[in-house]
Backbone as CSV, one residue per row, in Angstrom:
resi,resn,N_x,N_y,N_z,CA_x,CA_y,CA_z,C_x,C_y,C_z
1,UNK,181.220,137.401,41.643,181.654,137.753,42.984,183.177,137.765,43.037
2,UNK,183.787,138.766,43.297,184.970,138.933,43.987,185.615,138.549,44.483
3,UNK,186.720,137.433,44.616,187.254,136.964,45.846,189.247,137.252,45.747
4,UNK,189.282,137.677,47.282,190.369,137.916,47.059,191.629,137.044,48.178
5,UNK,192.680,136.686,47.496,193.424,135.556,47.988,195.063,135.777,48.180
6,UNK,194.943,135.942,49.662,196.857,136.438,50.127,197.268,135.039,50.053
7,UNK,198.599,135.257,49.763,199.604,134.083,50.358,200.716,134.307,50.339
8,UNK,201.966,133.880,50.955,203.454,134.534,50.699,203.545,134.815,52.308
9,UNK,202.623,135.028,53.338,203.203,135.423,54.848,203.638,134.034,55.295
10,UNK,204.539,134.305,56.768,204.852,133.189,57.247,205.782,133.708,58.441
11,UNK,206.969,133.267,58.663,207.901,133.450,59.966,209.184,133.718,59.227
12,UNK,209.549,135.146,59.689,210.965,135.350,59.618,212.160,136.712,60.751
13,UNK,212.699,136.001,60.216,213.856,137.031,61.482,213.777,138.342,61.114
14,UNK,214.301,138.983,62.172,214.131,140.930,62.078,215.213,141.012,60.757
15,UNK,214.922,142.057,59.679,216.058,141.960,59.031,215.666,141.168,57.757
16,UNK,214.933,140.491,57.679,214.424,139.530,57.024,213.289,140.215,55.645
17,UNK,213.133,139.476,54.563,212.184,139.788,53.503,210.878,138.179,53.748
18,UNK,209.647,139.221,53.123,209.254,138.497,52.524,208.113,139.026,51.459
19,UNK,207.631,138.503,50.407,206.793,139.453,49.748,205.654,138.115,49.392
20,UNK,204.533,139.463,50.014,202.792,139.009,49.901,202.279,139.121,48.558
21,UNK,201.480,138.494,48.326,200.559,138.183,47.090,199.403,138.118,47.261
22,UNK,198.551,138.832,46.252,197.073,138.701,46.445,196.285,138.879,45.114
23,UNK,196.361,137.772,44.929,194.778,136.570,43.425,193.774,137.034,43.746
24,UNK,193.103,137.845,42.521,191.866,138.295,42.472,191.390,137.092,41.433
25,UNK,190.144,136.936,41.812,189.463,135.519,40.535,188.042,136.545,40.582
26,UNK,187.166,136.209,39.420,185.672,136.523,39.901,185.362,137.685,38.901
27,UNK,186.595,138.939,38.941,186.362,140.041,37.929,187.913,140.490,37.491
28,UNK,187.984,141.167,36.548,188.864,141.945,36.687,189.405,142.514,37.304
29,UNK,190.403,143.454,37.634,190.746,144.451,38.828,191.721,145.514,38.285
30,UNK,191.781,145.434,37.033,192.698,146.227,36.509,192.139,148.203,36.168
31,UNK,190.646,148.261,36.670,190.919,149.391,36.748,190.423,149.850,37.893
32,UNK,190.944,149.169,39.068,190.587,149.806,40.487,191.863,149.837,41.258
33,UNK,191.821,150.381,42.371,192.485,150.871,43.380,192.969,149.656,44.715
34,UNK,194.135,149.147,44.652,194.165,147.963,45.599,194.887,149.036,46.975
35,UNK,195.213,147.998,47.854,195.603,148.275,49.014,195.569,147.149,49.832
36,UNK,196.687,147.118,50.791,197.163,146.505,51.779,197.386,146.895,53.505
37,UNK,196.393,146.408,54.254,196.135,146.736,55.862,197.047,145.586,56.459
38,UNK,196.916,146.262,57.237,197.627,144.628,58.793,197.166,145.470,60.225
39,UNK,196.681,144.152,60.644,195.968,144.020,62.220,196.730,143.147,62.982
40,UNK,197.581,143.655,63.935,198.352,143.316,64.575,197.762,143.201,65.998
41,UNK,198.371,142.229,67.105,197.227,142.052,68.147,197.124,142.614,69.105
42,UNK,195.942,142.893,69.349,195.637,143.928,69.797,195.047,145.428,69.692
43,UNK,195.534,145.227,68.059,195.690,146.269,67.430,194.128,146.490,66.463
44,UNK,193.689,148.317,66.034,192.668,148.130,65.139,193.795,147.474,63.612
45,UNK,193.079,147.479,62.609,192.970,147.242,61.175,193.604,148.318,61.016
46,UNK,194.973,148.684,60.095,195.749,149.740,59.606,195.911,149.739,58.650
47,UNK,196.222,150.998,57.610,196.793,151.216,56.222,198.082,150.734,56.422
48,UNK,198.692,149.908,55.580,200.334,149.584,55.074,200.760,150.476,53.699
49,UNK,199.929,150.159,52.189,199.985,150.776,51.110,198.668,150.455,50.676
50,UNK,199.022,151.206,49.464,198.283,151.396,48.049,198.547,151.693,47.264
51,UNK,197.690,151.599,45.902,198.191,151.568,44.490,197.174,152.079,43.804
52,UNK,196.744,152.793,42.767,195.928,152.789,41.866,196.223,152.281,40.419
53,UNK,195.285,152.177,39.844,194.665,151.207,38.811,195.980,150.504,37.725
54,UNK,196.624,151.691,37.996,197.841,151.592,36.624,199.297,151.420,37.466
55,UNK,199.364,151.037,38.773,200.665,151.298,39.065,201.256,152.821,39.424
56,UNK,200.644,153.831,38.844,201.579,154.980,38.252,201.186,155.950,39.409
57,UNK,200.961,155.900,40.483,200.652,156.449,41.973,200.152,155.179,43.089
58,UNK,201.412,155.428,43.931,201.731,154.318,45.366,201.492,155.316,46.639
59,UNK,200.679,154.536,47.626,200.934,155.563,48.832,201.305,154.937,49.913
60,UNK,202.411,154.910,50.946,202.509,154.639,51.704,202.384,154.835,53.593
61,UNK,202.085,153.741,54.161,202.163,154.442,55.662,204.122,154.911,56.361
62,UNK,203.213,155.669,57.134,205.576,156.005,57.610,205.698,155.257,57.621
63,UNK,205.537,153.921,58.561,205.806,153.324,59.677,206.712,151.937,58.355
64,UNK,206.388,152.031,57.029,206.999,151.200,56.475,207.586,152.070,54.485
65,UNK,207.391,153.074,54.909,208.153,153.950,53.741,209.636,153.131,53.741
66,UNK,210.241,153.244,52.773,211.205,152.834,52.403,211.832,151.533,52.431
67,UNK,210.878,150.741,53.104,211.190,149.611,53.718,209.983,148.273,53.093
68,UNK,208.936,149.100,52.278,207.823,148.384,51.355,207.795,148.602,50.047
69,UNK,207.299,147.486,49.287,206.902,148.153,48.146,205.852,147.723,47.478
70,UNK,204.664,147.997,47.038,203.528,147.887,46.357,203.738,147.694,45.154
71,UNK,203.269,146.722,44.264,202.927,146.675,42.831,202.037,146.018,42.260
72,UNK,201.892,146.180,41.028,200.747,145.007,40.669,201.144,144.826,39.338
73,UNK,200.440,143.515,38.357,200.710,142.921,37.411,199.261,142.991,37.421
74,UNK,198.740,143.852,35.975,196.926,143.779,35.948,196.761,142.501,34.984
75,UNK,197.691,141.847,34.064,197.655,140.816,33.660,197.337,139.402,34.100
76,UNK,198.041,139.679,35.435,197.826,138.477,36.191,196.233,138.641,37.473
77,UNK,196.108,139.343,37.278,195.075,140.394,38.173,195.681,139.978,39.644
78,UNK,196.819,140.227,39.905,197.787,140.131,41.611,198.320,141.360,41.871
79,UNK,198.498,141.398,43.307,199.018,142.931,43.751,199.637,142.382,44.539
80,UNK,201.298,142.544,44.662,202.281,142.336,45.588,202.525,143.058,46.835
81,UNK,203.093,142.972,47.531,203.423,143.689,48.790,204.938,142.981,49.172
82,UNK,206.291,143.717,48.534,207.390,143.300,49.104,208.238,143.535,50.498
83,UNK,207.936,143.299,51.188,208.594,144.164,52.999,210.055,143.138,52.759
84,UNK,210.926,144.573,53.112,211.584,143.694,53.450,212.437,144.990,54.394
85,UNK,213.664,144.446,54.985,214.073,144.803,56.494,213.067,144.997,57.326
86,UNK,212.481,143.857,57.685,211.139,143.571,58.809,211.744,143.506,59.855
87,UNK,210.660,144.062,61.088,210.794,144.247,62.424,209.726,143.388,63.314
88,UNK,210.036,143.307,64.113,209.296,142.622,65.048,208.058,143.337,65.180
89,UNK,208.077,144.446,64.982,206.396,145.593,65.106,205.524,145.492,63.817
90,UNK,206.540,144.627,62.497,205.420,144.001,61.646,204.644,142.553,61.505
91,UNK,204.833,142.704,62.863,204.596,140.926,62.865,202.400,141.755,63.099
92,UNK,201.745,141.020,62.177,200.525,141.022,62.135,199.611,140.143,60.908
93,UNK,198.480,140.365,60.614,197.969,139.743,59.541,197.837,140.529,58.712
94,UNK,198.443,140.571,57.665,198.381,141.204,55.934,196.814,140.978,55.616
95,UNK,196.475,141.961,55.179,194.749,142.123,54.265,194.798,142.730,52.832
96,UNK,194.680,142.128,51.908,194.461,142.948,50.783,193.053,143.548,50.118
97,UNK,192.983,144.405,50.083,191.781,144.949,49.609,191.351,146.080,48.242
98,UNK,190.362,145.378,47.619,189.886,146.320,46.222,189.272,147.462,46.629
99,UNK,189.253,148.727,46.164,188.318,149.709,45.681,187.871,149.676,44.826
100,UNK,186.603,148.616,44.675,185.275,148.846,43.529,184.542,150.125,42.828
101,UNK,184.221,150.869,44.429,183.626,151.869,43.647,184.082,153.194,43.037
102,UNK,185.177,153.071,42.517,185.928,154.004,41.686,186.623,153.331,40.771
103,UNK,186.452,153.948,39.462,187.489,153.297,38.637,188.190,154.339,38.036
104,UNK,189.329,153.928,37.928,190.449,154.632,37.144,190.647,156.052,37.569
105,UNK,190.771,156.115,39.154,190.975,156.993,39.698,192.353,157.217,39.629
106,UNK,192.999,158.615,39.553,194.612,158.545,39.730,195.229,158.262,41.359
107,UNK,194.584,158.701,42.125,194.943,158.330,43.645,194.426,157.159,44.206
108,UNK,194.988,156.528,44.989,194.325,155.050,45.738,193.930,155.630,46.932
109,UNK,192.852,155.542,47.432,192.346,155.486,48.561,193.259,155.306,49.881
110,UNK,193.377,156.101,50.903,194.182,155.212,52.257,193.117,154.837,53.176
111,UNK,192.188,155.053,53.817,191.220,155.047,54.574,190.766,153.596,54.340
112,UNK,189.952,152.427,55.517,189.906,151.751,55.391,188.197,151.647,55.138
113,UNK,187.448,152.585,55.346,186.160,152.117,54.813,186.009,152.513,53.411
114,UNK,187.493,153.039,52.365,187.085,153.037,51.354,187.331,151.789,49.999
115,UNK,187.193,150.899,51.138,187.697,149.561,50.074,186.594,148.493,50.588
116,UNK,186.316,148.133,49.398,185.022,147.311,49.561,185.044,146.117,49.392
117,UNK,186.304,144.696,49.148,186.380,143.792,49.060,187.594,143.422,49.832
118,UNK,187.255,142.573,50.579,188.620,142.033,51.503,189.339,140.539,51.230
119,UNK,190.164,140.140,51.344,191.011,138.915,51.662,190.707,138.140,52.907
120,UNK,191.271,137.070,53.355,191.041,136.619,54.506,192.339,136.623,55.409
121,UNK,193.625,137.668,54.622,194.764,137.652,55.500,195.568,136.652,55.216
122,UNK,196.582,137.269,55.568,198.031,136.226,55.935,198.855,136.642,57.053
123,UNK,199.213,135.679,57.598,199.714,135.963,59.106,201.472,136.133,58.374
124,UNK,201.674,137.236,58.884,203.101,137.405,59.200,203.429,137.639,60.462
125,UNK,204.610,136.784,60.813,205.638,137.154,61.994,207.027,137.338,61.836
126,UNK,207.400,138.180,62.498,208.645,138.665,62.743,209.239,138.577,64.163
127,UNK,210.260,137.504,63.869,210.792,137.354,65.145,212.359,137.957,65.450
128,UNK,212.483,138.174,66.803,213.612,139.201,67.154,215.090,138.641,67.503
């Protein structure tokens, strides 16, 4: 079984970095498709990024182009999420999530029913 494990959110000023982490234990993950949502309140469940299997295609949402960055270490089986010049409109809970049922696809998935294993989140805030 799968389990997947954020940590790295917490409280910081607008302007501010911080970069998420997410521990896969259970299987491998090195030839699937990760990705990173945040549900902010009020808010549905949103795409932030993604990655496929090798690193070697990232996709991002606008709302944090240039300002994120996705990677992964398949060694360590972790997928990062670095934000940094954060805003108060990213204050939400970070989700990381696998795409199982594809492997070694060149594109990562953006859509959120195409990822089939979730995290339990990390709360980020951004204060103004």
């Amino acid at each position: 079984q799968v389990q997947l494990v954020e940590s790295g959110g917490g409280l910081v000023q607008a302007g501010g970095s911080l970069r998420l982490s997410c521990a896969a234990s259970g299987r491998t993950l090195s030839a699937y498709a990760m990705g990173w949502f945040r549900q902010g309140p009020g808010k549905e469940r949103a795409f932030v990024a993604a990655i496929n299997w090798s690193g070697g295609s990232t996709h991002y949402a606008d709302s944090v182009k240039g300002r994120f960055t996705i990677s992964r270490d398949n060694a360590k089986n972790t997928v990062y999420l670095q934000m940094n010049i954060l805003k108060p409109e990213d204050t939400a809970v970070y989700y990381c999530a696998a795409d199982l049922s594809d492997s070694y696809a060149d594109y990562p998935p953006i859509r959120l029913k195409e990822y089939d294993r979730w995290g339990q989140g990390t709360q980020v805030t951004v204060s103004s």
